[in-house]
MMTF fields as JSON, N, C-alpha, C and O atoms, coordinates in Angstrom:
{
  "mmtfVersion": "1.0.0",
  "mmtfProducer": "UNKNOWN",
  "numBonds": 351,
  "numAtoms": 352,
  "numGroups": 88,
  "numChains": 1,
  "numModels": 1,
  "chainsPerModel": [1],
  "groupsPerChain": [88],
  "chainIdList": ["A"],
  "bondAtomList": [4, 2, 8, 6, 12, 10, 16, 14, 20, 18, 24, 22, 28, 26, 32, 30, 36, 34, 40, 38, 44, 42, 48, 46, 52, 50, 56, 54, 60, 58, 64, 62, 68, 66, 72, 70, 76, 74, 80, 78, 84, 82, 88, 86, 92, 90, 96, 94, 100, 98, 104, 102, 108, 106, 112, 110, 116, 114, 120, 118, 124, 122, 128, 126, 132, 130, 136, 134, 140, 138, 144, 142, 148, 146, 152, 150, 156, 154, 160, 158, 164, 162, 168, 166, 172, 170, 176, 174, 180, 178, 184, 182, 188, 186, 192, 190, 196, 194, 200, 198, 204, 202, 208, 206, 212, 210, 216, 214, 220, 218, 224, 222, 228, 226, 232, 230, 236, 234, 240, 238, 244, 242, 248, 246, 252, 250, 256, 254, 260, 258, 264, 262, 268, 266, 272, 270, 276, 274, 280, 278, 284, 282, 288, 286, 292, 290, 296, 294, 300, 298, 304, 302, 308, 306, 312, 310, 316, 314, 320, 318, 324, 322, 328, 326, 332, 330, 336, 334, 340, 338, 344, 342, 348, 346],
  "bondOrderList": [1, 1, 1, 1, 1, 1, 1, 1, 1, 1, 1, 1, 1, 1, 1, 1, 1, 1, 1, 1, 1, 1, 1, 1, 1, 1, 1, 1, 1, 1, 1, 1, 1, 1, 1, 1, 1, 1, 1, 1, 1, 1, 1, 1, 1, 1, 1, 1, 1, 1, 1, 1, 1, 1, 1, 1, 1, 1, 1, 1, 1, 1, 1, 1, 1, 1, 1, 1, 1, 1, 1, 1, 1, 1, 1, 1, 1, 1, 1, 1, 1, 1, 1, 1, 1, 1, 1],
  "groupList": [{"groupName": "UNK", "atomNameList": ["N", "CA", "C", "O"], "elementList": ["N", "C", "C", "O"], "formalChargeList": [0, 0, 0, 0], "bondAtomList": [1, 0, 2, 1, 3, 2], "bondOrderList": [1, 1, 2], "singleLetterCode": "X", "chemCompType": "L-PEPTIDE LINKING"}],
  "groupTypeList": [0, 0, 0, 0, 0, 0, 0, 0, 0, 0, 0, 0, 0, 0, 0, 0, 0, 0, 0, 0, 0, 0, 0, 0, 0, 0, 0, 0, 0, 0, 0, 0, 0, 0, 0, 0, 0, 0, 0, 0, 0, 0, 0, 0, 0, 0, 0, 0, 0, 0, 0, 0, 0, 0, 0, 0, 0, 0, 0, 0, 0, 0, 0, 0, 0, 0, 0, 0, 0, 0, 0, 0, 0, 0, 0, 0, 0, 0, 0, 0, 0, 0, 0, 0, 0, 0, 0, 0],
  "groupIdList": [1, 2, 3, 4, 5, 6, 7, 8, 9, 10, 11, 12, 13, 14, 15, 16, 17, 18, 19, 20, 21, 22, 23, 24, 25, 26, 27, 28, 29, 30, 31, 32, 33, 34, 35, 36, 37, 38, 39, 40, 41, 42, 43, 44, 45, 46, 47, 48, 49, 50, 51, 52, 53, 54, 55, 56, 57, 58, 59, 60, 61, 62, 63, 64, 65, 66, 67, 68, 69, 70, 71, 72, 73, 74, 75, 76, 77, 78, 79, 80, 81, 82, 83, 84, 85, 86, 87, 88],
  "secStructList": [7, 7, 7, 1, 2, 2, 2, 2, 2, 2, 2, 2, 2, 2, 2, 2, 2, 2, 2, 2, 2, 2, 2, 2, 2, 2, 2, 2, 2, 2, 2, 2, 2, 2, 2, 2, 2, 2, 2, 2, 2, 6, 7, 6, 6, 2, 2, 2, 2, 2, 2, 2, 2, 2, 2, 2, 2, 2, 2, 2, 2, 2, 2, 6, 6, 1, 1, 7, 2, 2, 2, 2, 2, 2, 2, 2, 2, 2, 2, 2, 2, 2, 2, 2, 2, 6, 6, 7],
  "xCoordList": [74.389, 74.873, 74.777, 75.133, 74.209, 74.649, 75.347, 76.326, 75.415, 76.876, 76.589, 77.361, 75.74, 76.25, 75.639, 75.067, 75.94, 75.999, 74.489, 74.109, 73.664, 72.531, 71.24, 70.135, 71.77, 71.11, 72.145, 71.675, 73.43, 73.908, 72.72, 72.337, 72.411, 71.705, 70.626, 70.213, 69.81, 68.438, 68.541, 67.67, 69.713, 69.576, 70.178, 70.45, 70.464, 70.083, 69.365, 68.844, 68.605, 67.052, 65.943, 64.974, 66.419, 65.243, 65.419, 64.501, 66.758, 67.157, 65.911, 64.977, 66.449, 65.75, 64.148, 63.43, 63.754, 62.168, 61.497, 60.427, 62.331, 61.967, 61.762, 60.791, 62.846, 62.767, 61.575, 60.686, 61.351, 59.839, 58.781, 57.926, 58.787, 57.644, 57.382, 56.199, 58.241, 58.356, 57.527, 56.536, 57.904, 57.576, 56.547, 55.967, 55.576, 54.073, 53.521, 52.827, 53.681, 53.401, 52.931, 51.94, 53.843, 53.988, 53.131, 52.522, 53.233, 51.9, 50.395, 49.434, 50.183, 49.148, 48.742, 47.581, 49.497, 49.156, 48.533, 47.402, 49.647, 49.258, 48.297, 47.485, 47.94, 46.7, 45.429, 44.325, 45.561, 44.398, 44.441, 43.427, 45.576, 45.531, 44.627, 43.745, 45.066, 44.674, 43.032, 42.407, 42.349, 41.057, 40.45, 39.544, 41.306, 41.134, 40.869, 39.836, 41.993, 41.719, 40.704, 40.381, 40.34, 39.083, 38.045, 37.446, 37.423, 36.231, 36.505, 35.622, 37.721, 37.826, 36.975, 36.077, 37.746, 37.441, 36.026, 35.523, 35.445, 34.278, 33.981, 33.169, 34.628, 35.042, 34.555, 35.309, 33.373, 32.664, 33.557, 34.333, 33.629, 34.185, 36.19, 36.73, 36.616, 37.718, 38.306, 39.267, 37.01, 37.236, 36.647, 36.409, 36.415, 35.751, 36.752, 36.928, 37.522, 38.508, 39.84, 40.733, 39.798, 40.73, 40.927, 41.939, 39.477, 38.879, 39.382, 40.023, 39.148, 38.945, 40.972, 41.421, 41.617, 43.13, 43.166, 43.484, 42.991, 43.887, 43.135, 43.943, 42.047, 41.351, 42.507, 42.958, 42.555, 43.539, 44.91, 45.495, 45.209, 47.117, 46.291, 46.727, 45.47, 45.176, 44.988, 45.412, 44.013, 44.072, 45.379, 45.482, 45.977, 47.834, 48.27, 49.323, 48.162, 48.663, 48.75, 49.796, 47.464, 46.905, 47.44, 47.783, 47.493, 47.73, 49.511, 50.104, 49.967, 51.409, 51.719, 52.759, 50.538, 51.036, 51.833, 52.548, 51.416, 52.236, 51.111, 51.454, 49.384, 48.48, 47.46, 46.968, 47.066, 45.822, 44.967, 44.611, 44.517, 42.955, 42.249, 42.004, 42.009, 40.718, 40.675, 39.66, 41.907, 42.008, 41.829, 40.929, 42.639, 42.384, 41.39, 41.223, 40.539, 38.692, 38.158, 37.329, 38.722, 37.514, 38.091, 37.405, 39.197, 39.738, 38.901, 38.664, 38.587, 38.034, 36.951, 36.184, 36.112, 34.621, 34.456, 33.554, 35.529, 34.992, 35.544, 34.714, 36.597, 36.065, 35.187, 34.739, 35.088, 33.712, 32.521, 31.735, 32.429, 31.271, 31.127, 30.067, 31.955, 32.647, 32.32, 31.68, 32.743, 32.818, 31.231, 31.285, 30.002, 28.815, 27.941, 26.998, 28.557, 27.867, 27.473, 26.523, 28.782, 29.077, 28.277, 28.163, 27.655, 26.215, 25.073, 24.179, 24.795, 23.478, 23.693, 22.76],
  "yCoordList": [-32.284, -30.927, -30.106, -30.506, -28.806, -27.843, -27.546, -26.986, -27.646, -27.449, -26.243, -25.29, -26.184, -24.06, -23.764, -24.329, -21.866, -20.725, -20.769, -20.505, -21.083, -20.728, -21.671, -21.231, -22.926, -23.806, -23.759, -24.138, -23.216, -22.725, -21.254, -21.094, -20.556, -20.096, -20.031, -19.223, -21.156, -21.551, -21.956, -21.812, -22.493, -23.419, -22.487, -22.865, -21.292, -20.154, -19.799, -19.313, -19.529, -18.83, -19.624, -19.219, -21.051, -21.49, -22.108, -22.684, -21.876, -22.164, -20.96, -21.145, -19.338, -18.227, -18.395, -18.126, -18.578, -18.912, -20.053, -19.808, -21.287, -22.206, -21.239, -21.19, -20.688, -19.897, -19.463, -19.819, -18.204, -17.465, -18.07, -17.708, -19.559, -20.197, -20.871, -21.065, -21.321, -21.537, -21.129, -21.77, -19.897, -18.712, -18.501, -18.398, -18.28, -18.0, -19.644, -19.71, -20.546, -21.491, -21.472, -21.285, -21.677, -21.275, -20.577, -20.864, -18.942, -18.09, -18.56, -18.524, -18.902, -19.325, -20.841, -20.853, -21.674, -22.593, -21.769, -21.944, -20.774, -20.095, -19.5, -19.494, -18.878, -17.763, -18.942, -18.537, -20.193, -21.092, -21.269, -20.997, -21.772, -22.058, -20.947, -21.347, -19.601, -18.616, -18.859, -18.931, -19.004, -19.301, -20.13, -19.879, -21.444, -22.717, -22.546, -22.843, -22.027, -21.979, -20.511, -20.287, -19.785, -19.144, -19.619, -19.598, -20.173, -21.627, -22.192, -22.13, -22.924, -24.253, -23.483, -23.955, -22.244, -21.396, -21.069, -21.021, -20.815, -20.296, -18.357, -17.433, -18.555, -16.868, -16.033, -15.781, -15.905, -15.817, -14.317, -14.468, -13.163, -12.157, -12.104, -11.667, -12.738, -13.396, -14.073, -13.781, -15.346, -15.812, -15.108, -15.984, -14.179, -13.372, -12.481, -12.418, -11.632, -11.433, -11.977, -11.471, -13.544, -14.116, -14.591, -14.631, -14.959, -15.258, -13.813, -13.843, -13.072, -11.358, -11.419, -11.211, -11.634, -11.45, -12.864, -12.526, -14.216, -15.072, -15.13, -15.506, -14.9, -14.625, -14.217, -14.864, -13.253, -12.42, -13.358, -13.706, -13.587, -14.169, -15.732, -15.941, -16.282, -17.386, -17.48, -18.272, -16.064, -15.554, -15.106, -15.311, -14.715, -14.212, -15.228, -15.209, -16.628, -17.448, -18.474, -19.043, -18.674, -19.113, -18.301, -18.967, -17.193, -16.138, -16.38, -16.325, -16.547, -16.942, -18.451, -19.005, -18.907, -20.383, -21.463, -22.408, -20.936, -22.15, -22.856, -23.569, -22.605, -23.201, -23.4, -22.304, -24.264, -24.588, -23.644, -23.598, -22.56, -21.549, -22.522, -22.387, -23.345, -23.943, -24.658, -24.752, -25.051, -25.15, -23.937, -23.85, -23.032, -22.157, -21.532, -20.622, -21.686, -21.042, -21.724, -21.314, -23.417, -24.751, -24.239, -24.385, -23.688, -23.601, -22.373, -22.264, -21.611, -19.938, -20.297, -19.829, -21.423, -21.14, -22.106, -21.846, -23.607, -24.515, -23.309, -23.038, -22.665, -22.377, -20.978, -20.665, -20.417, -19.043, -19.937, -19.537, -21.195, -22.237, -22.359, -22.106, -22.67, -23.048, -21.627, -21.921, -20.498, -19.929, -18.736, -17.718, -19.074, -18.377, -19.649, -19.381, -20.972, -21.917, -21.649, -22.029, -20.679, -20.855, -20.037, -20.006, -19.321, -18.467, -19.039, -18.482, -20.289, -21.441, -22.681, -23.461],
  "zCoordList": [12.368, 12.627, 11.349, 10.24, 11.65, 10.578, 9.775, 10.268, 8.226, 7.774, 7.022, 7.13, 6.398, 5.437, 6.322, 7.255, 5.636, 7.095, 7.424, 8.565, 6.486, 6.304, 7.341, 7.66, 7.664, 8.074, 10.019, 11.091, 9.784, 11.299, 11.779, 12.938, 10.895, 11.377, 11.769, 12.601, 11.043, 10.991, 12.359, 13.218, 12.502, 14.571, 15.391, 16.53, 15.054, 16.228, 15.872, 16.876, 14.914, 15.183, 15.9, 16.543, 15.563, 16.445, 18.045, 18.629, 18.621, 20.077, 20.641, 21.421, 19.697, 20.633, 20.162, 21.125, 19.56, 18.889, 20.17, 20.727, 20.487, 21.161, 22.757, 23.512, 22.821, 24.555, 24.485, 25.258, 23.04, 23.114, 23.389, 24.197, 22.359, 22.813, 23.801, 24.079, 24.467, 25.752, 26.649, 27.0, 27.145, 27.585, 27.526, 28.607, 26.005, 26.132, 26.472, 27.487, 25.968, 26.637, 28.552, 29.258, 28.634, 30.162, 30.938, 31.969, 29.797, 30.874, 30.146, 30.914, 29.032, 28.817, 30.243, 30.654, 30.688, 31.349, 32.77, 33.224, 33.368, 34.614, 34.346, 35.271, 33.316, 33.11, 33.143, 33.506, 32.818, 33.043, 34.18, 34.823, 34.853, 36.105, 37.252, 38.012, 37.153, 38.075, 38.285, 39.343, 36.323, 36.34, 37.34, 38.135, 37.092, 37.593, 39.201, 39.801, 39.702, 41.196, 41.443, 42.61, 40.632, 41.305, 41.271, 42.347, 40.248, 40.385, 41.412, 42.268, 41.762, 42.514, 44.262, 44.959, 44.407, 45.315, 45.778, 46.901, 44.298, 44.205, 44.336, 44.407, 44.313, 44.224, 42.218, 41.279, 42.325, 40.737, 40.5, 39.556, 41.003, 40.678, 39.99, 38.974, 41.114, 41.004, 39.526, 38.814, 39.418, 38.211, 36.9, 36.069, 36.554, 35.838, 35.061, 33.844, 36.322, 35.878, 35.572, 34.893, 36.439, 35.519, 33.97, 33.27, 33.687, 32.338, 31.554, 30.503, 31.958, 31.404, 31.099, 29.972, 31.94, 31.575, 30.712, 29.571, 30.754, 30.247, 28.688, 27.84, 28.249, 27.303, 25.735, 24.79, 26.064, 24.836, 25.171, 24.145, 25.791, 26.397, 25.078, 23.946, 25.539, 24.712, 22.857, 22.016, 22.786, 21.706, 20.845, 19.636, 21.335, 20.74, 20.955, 20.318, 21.675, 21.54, 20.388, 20.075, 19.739, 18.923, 17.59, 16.613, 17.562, 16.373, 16.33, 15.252, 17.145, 16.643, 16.377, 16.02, 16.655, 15.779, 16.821, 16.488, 18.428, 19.198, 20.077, 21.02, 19.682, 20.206, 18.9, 18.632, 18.157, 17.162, 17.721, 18.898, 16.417, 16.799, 17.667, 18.866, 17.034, 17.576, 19.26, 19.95, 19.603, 20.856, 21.66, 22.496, 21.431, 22.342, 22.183, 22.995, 21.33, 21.353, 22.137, 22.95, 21.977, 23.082, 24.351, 25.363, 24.446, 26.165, 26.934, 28.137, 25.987, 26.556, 26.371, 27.212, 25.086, 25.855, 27.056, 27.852, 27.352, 28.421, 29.469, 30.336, 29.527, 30.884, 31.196, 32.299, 30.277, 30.236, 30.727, 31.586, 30.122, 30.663, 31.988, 32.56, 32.445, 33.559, 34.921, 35.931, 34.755, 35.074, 35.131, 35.821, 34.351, 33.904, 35.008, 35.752, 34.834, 35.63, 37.102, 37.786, 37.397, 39.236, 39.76, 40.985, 39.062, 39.649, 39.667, 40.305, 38.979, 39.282, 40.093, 40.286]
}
């Protein structure tokens, strides 16, 4: 447990920090997901613009430090891959 003021506060800053990240966590998973099921669908327009919204949500994800850059670059190009495929 916490004992100076300084380290009680450090563990409320990071209860509300944990919610935030939480949170983008979360919509970063649905914003793949939405992708996910417009491929699965086959619906190329659909998934295009899902790519088109979860894109940046992945990017700011990465920029605050609760996803490695580099993952969320491999996640946006496998499924841009993914998604450029469903027209051949």
């Amino acid at each position: 447990m916490a004992n100076t003021s300084s380290a009680k506060k450090a563990a409320r800053q990071m209860i509300s920090r944990t919610e935030v990240n939480k949170s983008r966590r979360s919509r970063v998973k649905t914003e793949i997901r939405s992708v996910e099921e417009a491929i699965a669908a086959g619906d190329k327009g659909k998934a295009e613009a899902a790519l088109k919204a979860a894109e940046p949500i992945l990017v700011r994800t990465a920029q605050k430090g609760i996803m490695h850059k580099k993952a969320a670059s491999r996640k946006v190009s496998r499924l841009a891959q993914r998604v450029k495929a469903m027209s051949a």
